[in-house]
N, C-alpha and C positions, 0 to 999 in steps of 0.2 A: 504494500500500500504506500504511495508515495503521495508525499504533504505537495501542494501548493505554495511555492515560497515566492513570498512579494516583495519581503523585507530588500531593499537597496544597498544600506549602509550598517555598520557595526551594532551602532546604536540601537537601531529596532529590532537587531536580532535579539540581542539582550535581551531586549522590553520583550521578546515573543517570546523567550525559553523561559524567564521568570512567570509569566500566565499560566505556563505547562504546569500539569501538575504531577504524571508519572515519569519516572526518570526513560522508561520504553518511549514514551511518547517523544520525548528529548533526543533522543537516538535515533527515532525514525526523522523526526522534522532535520537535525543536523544531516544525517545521511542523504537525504532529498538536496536538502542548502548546498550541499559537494557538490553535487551533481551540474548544479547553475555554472555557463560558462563565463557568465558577466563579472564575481568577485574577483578582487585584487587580489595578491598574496597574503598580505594582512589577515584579511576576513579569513582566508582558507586556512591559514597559521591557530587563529581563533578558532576555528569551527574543527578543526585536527585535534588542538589540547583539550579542550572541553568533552570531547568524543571519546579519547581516550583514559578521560577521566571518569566519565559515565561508565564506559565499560570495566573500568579499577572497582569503582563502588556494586556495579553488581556480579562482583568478580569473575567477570568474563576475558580473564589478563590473555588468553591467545588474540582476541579480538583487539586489546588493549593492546598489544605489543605491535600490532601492525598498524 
């Protein structure tokens, strides 16, 4: 199932994973947000560590490690 990401810039992505309220949901909406070819490297830096942190917490470290 993949999210609909509209969010442009760093900031609203924030504002959209703090709404989220299960950490799966955070992981699909991020994994979707990769996918966009429009973000800078920045945003993709962002949405990388955060991904791999989600997946630390629900200890899914082979996932986390890639």
């Amino acid at each position: 199932m993949a999210i609909n990401v509209r969010e442009k810039d760093l900031d609203e992505i924030k504002e959209r994973l703090l709404d989220m309220n299960t950490t799966l949901n955070k992981i699909n909406y991020i994994e979707s947000a990769l996918k966009e070819q429009s973000f800078d490297f920045e945003i993709k830096r962002f949405l990388y560590s955060e991904l791999a942190k989600l997946y630390s917490e629900r200890k899914m470290f082979e996932r986390a490690a890639k």
